[in-house]
C-alpha positions in Angstrom: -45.6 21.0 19.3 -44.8 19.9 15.9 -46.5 17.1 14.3 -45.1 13.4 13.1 -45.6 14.7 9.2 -43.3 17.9 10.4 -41.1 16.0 12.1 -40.6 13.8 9.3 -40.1 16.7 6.6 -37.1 18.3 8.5 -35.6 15.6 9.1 -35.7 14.8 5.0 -34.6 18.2 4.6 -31.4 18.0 6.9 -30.3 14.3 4.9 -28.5 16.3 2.3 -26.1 13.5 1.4 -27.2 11.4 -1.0 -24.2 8.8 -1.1 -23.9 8.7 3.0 -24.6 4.9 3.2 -23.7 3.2 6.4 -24.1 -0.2 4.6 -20.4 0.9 2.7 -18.6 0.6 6.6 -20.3 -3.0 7.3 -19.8 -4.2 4.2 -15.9 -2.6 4.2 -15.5 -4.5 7.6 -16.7 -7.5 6.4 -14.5 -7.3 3.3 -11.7 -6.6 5.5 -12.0 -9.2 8.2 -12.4 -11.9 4.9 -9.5 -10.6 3.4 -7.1 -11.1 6.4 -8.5 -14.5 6.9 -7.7 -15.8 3.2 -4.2 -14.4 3.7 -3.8 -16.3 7.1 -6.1 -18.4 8.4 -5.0 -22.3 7.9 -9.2 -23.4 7.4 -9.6 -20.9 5.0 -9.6 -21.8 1.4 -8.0 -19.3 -0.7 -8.9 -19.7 -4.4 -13.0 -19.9 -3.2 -12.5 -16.9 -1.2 -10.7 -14.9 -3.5 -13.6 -15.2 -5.9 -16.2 -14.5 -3.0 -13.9 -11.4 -2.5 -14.3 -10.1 -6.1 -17.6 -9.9 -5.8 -18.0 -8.4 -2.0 -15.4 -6.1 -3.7 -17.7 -5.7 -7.1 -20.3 -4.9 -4.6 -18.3 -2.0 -2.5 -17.4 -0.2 -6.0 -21.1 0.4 -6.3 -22.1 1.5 -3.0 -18.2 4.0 -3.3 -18.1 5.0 -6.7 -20.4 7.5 -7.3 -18.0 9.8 -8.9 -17.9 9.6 -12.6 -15.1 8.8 -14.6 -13.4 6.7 -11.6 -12.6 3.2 -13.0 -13.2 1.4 -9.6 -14.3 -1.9 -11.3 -10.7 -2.6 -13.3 -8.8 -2.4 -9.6 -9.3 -5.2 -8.1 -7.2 -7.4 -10.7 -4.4 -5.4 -10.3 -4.8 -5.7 -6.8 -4.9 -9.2 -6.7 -1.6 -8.8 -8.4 -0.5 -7.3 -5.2 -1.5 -9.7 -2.7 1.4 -12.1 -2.5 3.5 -9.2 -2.4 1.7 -7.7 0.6 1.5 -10.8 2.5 5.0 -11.3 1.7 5.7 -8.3 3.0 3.9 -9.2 6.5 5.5 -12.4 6.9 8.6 -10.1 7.2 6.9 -8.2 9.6 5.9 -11.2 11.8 9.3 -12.7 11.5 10.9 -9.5 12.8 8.3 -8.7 16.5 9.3 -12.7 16.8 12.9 -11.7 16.6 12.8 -8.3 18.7 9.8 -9.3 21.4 11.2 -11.5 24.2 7.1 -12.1 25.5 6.6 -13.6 22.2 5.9 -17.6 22.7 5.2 -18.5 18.9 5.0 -16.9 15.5 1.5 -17.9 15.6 0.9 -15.8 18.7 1.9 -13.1 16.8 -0.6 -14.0 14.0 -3.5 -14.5 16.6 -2.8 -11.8 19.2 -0.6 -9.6 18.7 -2.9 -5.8 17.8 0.3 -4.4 16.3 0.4 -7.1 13.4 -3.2 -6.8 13.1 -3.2 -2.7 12.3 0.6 -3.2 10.2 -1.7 -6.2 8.0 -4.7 -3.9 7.6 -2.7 -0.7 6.8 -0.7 -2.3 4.3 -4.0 -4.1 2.5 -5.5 -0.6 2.7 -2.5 1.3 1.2 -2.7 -0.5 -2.0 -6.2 0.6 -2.7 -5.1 3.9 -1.4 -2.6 3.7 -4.4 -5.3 3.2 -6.8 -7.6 5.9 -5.6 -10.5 4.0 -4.4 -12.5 5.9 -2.4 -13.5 5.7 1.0 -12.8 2.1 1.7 -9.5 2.6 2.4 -10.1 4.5 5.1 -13.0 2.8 6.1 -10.5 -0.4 6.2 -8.4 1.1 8.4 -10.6 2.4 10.6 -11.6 -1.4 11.3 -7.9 -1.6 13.3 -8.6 1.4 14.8 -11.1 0.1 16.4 -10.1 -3.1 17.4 -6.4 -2.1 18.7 -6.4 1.7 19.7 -3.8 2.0 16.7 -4.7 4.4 13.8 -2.2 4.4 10.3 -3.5 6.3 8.2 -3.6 4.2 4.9 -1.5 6.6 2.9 1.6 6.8 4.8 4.8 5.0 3.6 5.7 2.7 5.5 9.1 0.1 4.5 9.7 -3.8 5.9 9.7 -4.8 8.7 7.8 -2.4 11.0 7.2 -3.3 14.8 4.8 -1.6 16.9 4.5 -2.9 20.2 1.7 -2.8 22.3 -0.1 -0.7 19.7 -2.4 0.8 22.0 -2.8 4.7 21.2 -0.3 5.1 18.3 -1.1 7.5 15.2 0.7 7.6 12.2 -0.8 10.5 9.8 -1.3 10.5 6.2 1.7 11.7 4.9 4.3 10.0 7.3 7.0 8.2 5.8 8.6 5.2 7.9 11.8 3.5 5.8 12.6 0.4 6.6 13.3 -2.0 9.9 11.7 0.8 12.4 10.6 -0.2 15.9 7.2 1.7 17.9 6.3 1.7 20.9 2.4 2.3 22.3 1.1 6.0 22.4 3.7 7.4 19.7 2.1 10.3 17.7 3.7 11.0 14.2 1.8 13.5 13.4 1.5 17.0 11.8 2.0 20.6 13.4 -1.8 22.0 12.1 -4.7 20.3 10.9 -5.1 24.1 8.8 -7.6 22.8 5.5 -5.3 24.1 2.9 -2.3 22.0 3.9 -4.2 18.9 2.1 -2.1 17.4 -0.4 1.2 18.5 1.1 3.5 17.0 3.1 2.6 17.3 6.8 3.7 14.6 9.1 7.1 13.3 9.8 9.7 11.3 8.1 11.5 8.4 9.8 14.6 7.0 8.5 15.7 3.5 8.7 16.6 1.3 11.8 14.9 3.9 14.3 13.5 2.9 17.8 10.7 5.3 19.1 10.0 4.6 22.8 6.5 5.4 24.7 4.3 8.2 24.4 6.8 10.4 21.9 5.4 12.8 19.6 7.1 13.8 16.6 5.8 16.4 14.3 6.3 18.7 11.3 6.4 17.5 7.3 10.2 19.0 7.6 10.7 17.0 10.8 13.4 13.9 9.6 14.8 11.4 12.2 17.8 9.8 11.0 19.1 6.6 10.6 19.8 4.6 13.9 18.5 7.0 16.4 17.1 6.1 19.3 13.7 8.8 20.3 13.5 8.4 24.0 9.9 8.0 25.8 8.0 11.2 26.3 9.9 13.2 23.8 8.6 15.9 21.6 10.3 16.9 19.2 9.5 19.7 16.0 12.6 19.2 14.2 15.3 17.0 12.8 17.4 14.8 14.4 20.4 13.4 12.6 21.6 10.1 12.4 22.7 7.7 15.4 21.3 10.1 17.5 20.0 9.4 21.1 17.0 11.6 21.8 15.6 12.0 25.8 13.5 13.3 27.7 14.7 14.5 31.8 11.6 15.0 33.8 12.5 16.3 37.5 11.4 13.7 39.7 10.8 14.5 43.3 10.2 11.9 46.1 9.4 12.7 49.3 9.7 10.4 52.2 6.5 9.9 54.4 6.1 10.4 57.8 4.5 7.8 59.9 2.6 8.9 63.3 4.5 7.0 65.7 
């Protein structure tokens, strides 16, 4: 039976990662969560938060930037550049679930409780930092949808304006995807890549979706080569490897069999 002191040692021994702080994913989630409430919430003032932001942000380089040579501290000015952009950008998105979803009562439902908006607003604050090379948070950012909606985008995909996802609930969208403009999703949809081999980082794995493209329930869609084009329609339950050209209508036929019962009489 080993002693405490023993105990203790081996466990030391087997912490070989010196930069593995789980403070960096509660204070990402907290960055995050304050982010999306200076962009949106009506009781939050935004010039006093934005300058609480800098310096939860000032605090995350820190705690992420352990890497030399990585100039994490000039980002968040040009990201603040962004911001109007990206919000602008999710206004669109918001305007267009209010325009395509018949179950949606307000625009400020849509702001409130709609999970689809919720991962769209946190993927596209995550891309940009993405786009600058932070490390970690991005990720970290997105996993905070993830978790709260069943919905995981991947903050380096391309993705245009407006997107819809409806329901959101068990949709993936991988790193490399690239989504043009005015595409529609439906819950479960995989766009995703045909191996997860090692040596296929940094080259384009997961599908590309052209513009004005509905994909119903539970389709998978696969393959860096794999393009949809413009105007299709991918049924629900379809998987599909390869390209589809434009205006096409994509389905899946499962046989159905019902059989009648029989009642003792």
């Amino acid at each position: 039976m080993m002693e405490k002191s023993e105990i203790i040692n081996k466990i030391q021994e087997q912490k070989q990662l010196p930069n593995l702080r789980y403070i960096i994913r509660e204070k990402t989630e907290t960055f995050t969560h304050k982010l999306f409430y200076t962009l949106f919430d009506g009781d939050t003032p935004v010039e006093s938060n934005l300058v609480i932001l800098e310096q939860d942000f000032q605090e995350l380089v820190e705690l992420v930037c352990w890497e030399p040579n990585k100039p994490c501290s000039e980002i968040w000015n040009s990201y603040l550049q962004k911001l109007p952009e990206i919000l602008e950008k999710l206004n669109k998105d918001a305007s267009a679930i209010m325009l395509h979803d018949p179950a949606a009562n307000s625009i400020e439902e849509i702001y409130l409780a709609y999970p689809g908006f919720f991962a769209i607003a946190i993927y596209r604050l995550s891309h940009e930092f993405k786009k600058y090379g932070l490390p970690l948070v991005p990720r970290l950012m997105s996993e905070c949808a993830h978790r709260q909606t069943g919905t995981d985008i991947n903050p380096g995909a391309q993705i245009g304006v407006p997107f819809f996802i409806d329901h959101a609930t068990g949709v993936v969208i991988g790193e490399t995807c690239i989504i043009k403009d005015n595409v529609k999703v439906y819950q479960g949809v995989t766009l995703g890549a045909l191996s997860v081999n090692r040596e296929l980082r940094n080259i384009k794995r997961h599908p590309t979706i052209k513009e004005n493209v509905t994909i119903y329930a539970n389709a998978t869609i696969l393959g860096g080569d794999t393009i949809i084009g413009a105007n299709s329609i991918i049924g629900g339950n379809v998987w599909l490897t390869a390209s589809v050209p434009s205006n096409s209508m994509v389905s899946h036929n499962p046989q159905i069999k019902i059989k009648k019962s029989i009642k003792n009489e």
